[in-house]
N, CA and C of each residue as an Amber inpcrd file, in Angstrom:
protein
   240
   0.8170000  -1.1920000   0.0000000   0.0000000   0.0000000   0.0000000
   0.8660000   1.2630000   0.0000000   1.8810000   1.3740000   0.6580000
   2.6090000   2.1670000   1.1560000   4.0050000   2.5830000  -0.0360000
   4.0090000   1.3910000  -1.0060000   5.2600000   1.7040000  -1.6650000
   5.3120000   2.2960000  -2.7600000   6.9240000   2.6340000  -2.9790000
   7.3740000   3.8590000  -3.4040000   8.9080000   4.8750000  -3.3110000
   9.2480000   5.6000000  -3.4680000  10.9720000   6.2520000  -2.8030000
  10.4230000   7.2140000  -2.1110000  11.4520000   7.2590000  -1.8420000
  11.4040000   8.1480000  -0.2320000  12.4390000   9.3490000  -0.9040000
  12.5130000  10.6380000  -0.5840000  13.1120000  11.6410000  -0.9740000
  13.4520000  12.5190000   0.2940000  14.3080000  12.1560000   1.1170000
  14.9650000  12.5640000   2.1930000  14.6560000  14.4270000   2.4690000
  13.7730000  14.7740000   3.3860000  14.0290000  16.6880000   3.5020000
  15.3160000  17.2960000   3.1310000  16.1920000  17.0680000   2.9520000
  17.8360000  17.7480000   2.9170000  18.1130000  17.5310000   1.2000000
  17.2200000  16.1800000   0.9220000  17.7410000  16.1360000  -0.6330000
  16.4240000  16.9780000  -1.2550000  15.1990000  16.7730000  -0.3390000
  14.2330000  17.7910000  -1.9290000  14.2600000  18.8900000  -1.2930000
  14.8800000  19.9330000  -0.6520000  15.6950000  21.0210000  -0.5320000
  16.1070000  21.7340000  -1.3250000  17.0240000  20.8050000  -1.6320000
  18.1210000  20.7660000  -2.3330000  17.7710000  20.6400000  -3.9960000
  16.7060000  20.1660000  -4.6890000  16.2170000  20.0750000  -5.5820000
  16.0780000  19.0340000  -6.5460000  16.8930000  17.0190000  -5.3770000
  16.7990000  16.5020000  -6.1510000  15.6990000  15.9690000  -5.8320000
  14.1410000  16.3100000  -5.3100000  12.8840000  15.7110000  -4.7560000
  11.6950000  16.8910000  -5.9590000  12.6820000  17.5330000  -6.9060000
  11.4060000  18.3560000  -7.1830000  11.0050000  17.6710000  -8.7680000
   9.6530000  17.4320000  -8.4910000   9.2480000  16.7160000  -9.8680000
   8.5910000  18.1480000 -11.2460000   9.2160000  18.8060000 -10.9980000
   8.7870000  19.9150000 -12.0730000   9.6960000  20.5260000 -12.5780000
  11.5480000  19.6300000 -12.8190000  12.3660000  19.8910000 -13.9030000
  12.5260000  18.7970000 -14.9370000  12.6690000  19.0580000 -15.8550000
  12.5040000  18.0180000 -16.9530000  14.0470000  17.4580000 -16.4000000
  14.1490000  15.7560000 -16.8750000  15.5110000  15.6490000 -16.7710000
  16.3320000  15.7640000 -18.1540000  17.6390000  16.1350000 -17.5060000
  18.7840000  16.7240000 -18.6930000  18.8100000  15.6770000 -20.2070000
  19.1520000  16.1710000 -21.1580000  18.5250000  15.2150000 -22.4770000
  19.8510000  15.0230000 -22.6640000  19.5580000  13.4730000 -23.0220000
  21.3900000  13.2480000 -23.8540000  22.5250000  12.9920000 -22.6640000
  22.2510000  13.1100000 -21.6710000  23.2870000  13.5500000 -20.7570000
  23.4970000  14.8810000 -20.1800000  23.2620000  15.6830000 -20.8700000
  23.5090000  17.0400000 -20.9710000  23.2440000  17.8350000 -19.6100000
  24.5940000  18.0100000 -18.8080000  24.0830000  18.3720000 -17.5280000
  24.5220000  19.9260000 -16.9750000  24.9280000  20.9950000 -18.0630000
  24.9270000  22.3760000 -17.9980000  23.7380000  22.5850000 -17.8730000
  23.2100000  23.2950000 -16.7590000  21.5500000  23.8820000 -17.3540000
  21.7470000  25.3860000 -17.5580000  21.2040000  25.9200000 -18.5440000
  20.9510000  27.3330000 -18.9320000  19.6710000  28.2490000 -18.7890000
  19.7830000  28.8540000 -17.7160000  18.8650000  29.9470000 -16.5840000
  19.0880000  31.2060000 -17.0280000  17.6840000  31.3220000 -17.3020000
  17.6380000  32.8780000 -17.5800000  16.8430000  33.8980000 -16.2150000
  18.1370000  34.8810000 -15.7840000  17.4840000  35.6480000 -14.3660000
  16.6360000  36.6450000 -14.5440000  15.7760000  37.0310000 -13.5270000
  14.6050000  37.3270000 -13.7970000  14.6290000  39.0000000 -14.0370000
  16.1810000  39.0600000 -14.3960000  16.4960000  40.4300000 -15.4250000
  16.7640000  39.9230000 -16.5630000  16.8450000  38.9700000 -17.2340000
  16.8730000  38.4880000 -18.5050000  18.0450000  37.9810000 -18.6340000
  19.0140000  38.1000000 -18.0460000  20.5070000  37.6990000 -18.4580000
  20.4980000  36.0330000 -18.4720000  21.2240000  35.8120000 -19.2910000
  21.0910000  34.3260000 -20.0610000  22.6660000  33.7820000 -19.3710000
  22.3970000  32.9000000 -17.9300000  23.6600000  32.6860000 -17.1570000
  23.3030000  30.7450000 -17.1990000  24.5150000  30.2460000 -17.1350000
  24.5790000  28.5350000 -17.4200000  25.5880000  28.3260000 -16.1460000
  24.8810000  27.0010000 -16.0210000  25.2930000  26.6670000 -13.9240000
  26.0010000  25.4280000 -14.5920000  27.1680000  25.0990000 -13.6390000
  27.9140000  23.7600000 -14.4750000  28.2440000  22.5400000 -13.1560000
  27.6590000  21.7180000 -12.8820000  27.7370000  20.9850000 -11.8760000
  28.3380000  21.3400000 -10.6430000  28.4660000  21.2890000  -9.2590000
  29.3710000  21.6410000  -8.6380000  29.4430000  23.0280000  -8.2510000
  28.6530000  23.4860000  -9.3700000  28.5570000  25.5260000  -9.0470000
  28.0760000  25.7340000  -7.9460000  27.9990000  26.8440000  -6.7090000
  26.8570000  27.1900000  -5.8300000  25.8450000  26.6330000  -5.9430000
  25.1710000  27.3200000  -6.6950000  23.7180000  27.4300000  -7.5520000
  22.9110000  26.3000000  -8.6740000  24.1690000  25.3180000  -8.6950000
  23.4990000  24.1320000  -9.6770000  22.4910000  23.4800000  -9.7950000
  22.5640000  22.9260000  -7.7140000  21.2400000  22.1000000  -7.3330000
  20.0490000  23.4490000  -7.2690000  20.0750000  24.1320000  -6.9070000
  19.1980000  24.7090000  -6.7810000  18.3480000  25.5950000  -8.1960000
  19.6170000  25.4860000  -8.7210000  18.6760000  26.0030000 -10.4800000
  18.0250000  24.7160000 -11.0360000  16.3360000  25.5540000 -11.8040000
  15.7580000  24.7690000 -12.5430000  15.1460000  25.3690000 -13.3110000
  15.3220000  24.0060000 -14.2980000  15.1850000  24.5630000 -15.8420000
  13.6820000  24.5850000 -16.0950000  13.2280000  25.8150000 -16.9680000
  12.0060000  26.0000000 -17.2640000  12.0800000  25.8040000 -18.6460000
  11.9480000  24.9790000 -19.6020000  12.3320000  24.9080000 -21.1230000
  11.2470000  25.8200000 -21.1900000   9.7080000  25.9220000 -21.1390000
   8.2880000  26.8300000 -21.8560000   9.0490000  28.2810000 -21.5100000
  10.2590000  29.0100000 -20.6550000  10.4850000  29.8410000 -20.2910000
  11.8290000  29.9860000 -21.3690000  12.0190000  29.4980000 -21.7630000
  13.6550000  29.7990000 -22.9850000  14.5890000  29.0910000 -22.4480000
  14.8640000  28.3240000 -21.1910000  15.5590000  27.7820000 -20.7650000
  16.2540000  26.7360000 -20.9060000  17.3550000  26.4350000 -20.9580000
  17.9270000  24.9680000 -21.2830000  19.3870000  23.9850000 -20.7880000
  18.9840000  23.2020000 -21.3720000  20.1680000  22.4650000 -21.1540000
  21.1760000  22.4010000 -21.9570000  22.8560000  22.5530000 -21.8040000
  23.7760000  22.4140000 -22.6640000  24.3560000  20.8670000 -22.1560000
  25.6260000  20.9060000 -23.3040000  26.1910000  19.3560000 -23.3330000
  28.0700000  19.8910000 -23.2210000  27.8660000  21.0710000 -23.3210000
  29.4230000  21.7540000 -23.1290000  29.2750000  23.4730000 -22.7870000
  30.1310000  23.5140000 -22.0020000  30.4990000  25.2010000 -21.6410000
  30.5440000  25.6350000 -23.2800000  31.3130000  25.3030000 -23.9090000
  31.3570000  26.0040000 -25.3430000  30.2800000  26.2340000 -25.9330000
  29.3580000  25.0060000 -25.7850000  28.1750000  25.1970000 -26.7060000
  27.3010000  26.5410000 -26.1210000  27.3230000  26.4630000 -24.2040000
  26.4660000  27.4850000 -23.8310000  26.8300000  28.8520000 -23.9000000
  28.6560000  28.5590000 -24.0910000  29.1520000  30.2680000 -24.9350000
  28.7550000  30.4250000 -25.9060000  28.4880000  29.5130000 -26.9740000
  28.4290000  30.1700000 -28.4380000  26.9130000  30.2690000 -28.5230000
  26.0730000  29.7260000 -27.6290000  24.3250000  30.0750000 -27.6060000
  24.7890000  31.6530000 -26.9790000  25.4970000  32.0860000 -26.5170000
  25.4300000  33.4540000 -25.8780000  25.2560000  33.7060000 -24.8060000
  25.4500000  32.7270000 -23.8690000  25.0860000  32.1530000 -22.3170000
  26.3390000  33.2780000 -21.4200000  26.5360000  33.1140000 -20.4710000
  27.7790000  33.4830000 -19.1610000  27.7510000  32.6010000 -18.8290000
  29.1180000  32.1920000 -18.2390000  28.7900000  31.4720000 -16.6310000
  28.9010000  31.8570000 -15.8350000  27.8840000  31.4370000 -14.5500000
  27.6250000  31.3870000 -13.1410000  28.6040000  31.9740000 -12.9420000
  28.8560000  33.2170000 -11.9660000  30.2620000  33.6230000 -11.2100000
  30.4970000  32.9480000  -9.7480000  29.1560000  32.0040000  -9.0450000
  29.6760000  31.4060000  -8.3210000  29.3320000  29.9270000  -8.5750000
């Protein structure tokens, strides 16, 4: 009756308990966040801000497969 996973408070926090990011395609685990001044900034595993960014694709948002690719889309990266 009861079964199912369990998603620990500290991990869906953290953002791996939230069921409203698509998962990364291909592998592809840069996600590319646009802030809510428009600036088009890409989080790269390990960043501050990685777990906690999520991708809105209906919002312009996305996923890359390389820092290069999210430079030459016109992206930044994360300064932390």
């Amino acid at each position: 009756m009861w079964a199912g996973t369990f998603v620990a408070p500290w991990d869906y926090r953290a953002g791996a308990g939230s069921a409203s990011e698509p998962a990364a395609s291909d592998g592809c685990v840069i996600k590319g966040n646009i802030s809510s001044s428009g600036e088009r900034i890409y989080h790269v595993p390990g960043g501050q801000y990685y777990d906690r960014t999520i991708i809105d694709e209906a919002a312009g948002e996305r996923w890359f497969c390389t820092e290069a690719e999210a430079v030459a889309a016109g992206w930044r990266k994360a300064k932390r």
